[in-house]
Each structure stands twice: as C-alpha cells, then as structure tokens.
C-alpha positions in Angstrom: 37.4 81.6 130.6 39.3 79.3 128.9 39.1 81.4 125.4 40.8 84.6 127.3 43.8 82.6 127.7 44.0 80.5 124.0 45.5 84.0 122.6 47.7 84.6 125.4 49.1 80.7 124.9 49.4 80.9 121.7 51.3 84.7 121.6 53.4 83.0 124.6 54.1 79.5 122.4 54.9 81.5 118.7 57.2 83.6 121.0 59.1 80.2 122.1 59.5 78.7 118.8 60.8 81.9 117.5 63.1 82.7 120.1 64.1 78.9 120.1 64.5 78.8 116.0 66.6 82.0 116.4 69.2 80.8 118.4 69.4 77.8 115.1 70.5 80.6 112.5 73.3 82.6 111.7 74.2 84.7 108.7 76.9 83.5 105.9 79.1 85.7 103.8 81.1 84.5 100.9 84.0 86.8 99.6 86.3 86.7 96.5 88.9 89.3 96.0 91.5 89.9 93.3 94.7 88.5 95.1 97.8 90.3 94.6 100.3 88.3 92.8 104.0 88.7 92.0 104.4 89.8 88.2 105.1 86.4 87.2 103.8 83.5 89.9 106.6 81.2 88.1 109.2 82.9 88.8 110.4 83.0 92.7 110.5 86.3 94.5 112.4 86.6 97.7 110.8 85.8 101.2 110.4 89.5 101.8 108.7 90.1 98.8 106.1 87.1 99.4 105.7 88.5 102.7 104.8 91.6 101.6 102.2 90.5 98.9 100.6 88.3 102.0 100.3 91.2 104.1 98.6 93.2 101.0 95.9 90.5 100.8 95.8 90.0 104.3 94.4 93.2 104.6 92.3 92.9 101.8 90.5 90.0 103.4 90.5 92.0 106.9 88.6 94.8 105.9 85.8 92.6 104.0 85.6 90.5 107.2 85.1 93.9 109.4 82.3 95.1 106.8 80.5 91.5 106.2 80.7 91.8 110.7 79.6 94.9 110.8 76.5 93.6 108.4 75.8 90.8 110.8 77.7 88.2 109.6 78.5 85.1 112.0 80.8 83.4 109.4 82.8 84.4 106.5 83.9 82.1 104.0 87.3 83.6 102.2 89.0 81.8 99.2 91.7 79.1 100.1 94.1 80.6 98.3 93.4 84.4 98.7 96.6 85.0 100.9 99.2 84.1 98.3 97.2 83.2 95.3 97.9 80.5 92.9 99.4 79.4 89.5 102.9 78.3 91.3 105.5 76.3 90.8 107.1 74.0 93.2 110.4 76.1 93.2 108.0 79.3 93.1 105.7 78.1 96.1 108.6 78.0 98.6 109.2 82.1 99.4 105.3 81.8 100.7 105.5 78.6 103.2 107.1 78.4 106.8 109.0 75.7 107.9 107.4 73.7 110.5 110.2 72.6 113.2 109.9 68.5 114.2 107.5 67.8 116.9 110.2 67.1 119.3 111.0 70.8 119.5 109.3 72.0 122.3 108.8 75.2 121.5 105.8 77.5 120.8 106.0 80.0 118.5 103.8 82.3 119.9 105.3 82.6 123.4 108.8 82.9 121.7 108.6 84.2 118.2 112.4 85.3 119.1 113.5 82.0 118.9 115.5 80.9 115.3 113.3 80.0 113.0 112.1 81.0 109.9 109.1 82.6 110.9 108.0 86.3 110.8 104.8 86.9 112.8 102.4 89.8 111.9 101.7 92.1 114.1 98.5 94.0 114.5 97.7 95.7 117.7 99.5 93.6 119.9 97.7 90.4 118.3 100.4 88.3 116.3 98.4 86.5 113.7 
C-alpha cells in the first residue's frame, strides 16, 4: 500500500518545486540600437530638433520593447544613453534636458502639462510619457 502512493508523492512534490521555482524566474533582454544623433553632437541644435531626434529613438526603443514582450520578456535592459546619445558638450547637452522647477512649486506636471514650463510631454494614445 504504501508503494502505490511513493509515485503519486513524488509526481505531487516535483510538481511543487517546479511550480514554486517558476514563480523565482523571469526572462532578460538586453538591447543596443544605433541612436540617432544630430550631424555633429558638438555643435547645439535647437530644442525642437533634440526633441525630434528623442522621439526617433524613442520609438526605436518602443518597438524592441513590444517584440522582446511579445518573446516573453519580463525585463528589458535599454542603453542609458539611447534616447539622446552621447559625445556632447556642456553647451551641446542643454537642447536635450528639461528644467526641473524648485520643490517648492507645487505643481505636477502631469496633471497640468499646460502650466509654463519648459516641458513638452509626448503623447501616445492618451499616455503622456
């Protein structure tokens, strides 16, 4: 009696510690892309410009995340720099970066992109990123 139910225990257990050691994994992408740069990354462009570049690689990035997804990904590492790229001088840099009002401001951003500031959100579906 007690050897009819060794295989059923055993099926039952392996069952638990895969189902357990599942929940403990996740799948990993990594991507790289060519960023699109400005002819020259020394000399400044205008804010529209940068903004335009950033969007180009934004949806760059946004169609690797959707295909690493839709290959089961959980997390996708993209390149710290694969927005607005690199190579830039301090005078160069500034067309890319927001200003970031004093903390004292009560405002958010999000519930009133309206408000003055230099900040243009992007839009996509609704969803201001």
């Amino acid at each position: 009696m007690i050897r009819s139910y060794f295989p059923k225990c055993v099926a039952l257990f392996a069952f638990f510690v895969l189902s357990v050691g599942a929940l403990d994994t996740f799948i990993g992408a990594v991507y790289e892309h060519a960023v699109v740069l400005p002819n020259s990354t020394e000399t400044p462009v205008s804010k529209e410009e940068a903004l335009l570049l950033m969007n180009k690689n934004i949806d760059v990035l946004e169609e690797a995340v959707k295909l690493a997804a839709k290959q089961g990904a959980h997390m996708i590492v993209t390149p710290e720099d694969g927005i607005y790229g690199w190579v830039f001088t301090r005078e160069s840099i500034y067309p890319y970066l927001e200003d970031i009002p004093d903390p004292e401001v009560n405002w958010i951003p999000c519930r009133d992109p309206q408000r003055e500031w230099n900040l243009r959100p992007r839009s996509r579906q609704g969803v201001s990123l």
